[in-house]
N, C-alpha and C positions, 0 to 999 in steps of 0.2 A: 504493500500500500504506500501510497506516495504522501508525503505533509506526515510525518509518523511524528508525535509530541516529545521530546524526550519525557524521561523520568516521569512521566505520566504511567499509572495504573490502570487500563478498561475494564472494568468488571463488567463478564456477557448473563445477564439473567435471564434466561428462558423460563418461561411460566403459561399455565394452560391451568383454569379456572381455579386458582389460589391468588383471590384478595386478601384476606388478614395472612397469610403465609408468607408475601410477597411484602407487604409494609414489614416484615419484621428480618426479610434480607436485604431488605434495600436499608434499612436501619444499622445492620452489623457494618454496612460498609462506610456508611456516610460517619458512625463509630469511630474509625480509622485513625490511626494516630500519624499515618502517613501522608503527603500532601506531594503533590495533585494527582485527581482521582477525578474518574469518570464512572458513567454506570448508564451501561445501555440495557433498557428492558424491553424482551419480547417475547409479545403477547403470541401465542400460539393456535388463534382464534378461537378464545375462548370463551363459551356461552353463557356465562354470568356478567357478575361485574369487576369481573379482573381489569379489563379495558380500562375503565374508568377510575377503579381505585387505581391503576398503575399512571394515569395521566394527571390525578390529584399531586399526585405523587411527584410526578413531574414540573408541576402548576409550584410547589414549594421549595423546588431545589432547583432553578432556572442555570441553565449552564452548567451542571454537573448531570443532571437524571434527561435519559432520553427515552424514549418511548417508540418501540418499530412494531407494526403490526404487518401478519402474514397467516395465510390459510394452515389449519392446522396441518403439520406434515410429522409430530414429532418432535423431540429435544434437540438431535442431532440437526435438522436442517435449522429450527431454532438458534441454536446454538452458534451455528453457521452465519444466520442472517446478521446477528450482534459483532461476529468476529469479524464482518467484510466492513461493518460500518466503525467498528472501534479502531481511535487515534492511535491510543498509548503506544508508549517504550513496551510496557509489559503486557500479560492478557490473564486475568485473572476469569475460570466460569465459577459461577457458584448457580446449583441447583434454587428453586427457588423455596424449599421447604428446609437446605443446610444453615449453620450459621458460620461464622468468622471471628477470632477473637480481637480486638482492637489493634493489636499489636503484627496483626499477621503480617501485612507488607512490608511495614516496616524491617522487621526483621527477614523477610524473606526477599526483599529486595537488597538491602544491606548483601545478604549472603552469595546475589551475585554479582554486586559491583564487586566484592571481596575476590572474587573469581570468574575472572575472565571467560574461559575457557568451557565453564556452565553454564548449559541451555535451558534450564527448570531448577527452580529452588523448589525444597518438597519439607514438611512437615508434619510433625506428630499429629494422629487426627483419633477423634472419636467416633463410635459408633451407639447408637441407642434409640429408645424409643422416645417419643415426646411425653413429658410427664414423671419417668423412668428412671432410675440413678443414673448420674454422668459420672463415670468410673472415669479414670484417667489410666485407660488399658488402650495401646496403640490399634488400631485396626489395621488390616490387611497386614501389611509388609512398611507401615511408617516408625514404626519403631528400630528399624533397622536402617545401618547407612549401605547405599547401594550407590554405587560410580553409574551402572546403564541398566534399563529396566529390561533386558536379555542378557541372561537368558531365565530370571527369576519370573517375569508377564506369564511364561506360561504354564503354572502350577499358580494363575490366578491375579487377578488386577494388585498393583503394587499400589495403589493408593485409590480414594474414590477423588470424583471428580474434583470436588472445591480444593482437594490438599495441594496441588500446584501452582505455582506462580510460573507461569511461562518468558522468556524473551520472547519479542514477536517477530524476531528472525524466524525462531521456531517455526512456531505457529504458520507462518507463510510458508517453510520449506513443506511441512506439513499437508499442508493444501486442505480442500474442506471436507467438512465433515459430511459423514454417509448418510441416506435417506433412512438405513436400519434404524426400527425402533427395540431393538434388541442388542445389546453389545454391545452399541456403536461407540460409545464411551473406551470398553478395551480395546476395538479395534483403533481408535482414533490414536491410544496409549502404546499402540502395536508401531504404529505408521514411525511415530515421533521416537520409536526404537532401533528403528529399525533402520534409521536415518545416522545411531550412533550417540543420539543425543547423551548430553554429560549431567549429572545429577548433582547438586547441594542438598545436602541434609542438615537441617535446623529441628535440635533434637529438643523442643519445645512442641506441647499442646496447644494449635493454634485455628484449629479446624475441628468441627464437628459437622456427621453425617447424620441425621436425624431421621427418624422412621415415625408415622404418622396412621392413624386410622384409614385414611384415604389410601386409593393406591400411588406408588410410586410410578414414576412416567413408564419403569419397566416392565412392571404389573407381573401378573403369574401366566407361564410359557408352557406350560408342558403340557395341558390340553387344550391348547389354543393351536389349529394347525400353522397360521399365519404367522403368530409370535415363534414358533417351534422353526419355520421357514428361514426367518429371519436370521435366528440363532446357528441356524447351519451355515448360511452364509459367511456370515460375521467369524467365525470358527475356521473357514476356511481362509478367509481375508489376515485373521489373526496366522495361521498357519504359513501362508505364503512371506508374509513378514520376517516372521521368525528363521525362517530359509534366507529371504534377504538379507539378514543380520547374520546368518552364517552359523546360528545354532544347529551340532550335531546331534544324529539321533541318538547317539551314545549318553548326549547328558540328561541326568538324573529329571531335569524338569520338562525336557521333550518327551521322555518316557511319560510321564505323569499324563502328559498332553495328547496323545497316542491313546492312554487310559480314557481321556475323557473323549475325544472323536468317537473312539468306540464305543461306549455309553449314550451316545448321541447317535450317534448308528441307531441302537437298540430302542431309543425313545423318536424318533422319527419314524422308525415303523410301526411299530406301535400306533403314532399319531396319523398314519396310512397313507406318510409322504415318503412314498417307496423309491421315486430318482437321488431325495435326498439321503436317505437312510443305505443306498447303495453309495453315495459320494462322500460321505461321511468316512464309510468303512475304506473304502479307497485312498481316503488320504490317513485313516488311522493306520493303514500299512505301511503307507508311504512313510509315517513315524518313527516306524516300527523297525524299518532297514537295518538289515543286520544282526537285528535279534531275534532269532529264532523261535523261542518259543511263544511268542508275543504274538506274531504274524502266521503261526501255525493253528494259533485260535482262532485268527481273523479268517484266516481262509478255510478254515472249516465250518464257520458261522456264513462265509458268502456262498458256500457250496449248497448249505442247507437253502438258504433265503433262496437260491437262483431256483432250485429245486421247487420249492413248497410258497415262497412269495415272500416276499420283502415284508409286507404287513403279518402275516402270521406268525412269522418269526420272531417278529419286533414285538408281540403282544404275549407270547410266550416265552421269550428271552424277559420282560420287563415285568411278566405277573413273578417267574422266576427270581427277579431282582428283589420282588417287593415282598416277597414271601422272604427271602436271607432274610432280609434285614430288618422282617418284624413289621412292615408299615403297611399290611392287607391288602384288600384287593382297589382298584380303583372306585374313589368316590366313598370309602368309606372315611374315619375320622382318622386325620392328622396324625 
């Protein structure tokens, strides 16, 4: 982007019918102890009065709060629309139901003037429910210092969305975010990996991911065939990545990722999306290179499915699952 501010911070707020949710992130940031800050909100056309409390909104913080409205598509194109229209040096997303503690940029912009050479300042973050104890127990992988997010991304997200503070070189090398409303978040974590990116860790609590009665924009995937869709995609996007980063199948956390393709194999047939539940298991092989007994399962599970169907398989491979593990048959209780 051209006219880039320096030392400016953009915070991208995506939000889809969360008014009182929305006043109280656009509040953690205007919070800030850092100065100068922007804060583009968008709306993700949504059918309450998110619109309007987010334009009140804007009507009292003139020249910091901006306001972009677009047909719903999702977080990720969301997401997208705030980062093409934001100035800043930096790019901060915050979900619109997380928070930030006042000190977040400060210190996490500090940590990359301190170092050049870092493309994402990343920080200790919380996880919990709203209302819920806020434990001060790191989530995901922020408790940990990590130099590049490969080849740890794939035994699972290294952080959720709000814990990073991006340069917006990044973010541009990056390019935009995907239409998935499934993943799109670790695949976006994938791309920005894969590119080599260098990490700062600020081993302070400075982010919380917050969980709410409502659902989350990710919502639940496993009998929804469309969210299920997405999810394969996204997985295979995340895959491709991690080959571009040059992780072998020998390490410990490609294994793991190999484990989960194929599980997703298993729940795609199931959900009686049989091209993708056969492309799953295809690249869970491709994972798998080299190890023998890994991919001696796989192809004896493609033998069966080519055999008897991709979907019968998947429904009897997954009640199979669900019976190990104690959790009954589908649609029964939790």
């Amino acid at each position: 982007m051209e006219n880039v501010v320096p030392d400016l911070v953009s915070t991208v707020i995506p939000v889809f019918n969360r008014a009182a949710l929305l006043a109280q992130a656009v509040g953690c940031v205007l919070a800030q102890t850092y100065r100068p800050i922007e804060i583009v909100v968008v709306d993700d056309g949504s059918t309450d009065d998110t619109r309007e409390a987010a334009e009140a909104l804007a009507a009292r913080h003139p020249g910091v709060l901006r306001v972009l409205t677009r047909p719903n598509g999702g977080p990720g194109l969301a997401r997208e629309t705030g980062r093409a229209a934001a100035r800043g040096e930096y790019i901060q997303y915050l979900d619109s139901d997380d928070w930030l503690d006042p000190r977040k940029f400060e210190v996490q912009v500090s940590a990359l003037r301190d170092r050049p050479g870092a493309d994402v300042a990343y920080c200790k973050s919380r996880e919990y429910v709203i209302g819920g104890d806020r434990c001060d127990v790191p989530a995901a992988r922020t408790g940990v210092e990590l130099e590049t997010l490969f080849p740890h991304l794939l035994s699972g997200r290294v952080w959720h969305t709000m814990t990073p503070v991006y340069r917006r070189t990044l973010t541009d090398r990056v390019g935009p975010w995907t239409s998935l409303r499934q993943e799109e978040d670790w695949e976006y974590d994938a791309r920005a990996g894969a590119l080599g990116a260098r990490l700062a860790w600020c081993p302070e609590f400075l982010a919380d991911a917050r969980h709410h009665g409502g659902d989350r924009a990710s919502g639940s995937w496993e009998r929804d065939p469309v969210r299920m869709a997405w999810r394969c995609e996204s997985h295979e996007l995340i895959f491709r990545h991690a080959e571009a980063a040059g992780v072998s199948s020998e390490d410990p956390h490609m294994r793991q990722y190999a484990r989960e393709l194929f599980h997703l194999c298993r729940l795609a047939g199931d959900a009686g999306l049989e091209g993708q539940a056969a492309r799953m298991l295809e690249l869970a092989v491709a994972a798998s290179a080299g190890r023998e007994s890994g991919s001696r399962d796989m192809r004896a599970y493609r033998s069966m499915a080519r055999l008897l169907g991709w979907s019968r398989v998947g429904r009897a491979a997954c009640a199979f699952d669900r019976v190990r593990s104690g959790l009954g048959p589908p649609g029964g209780d939790p």
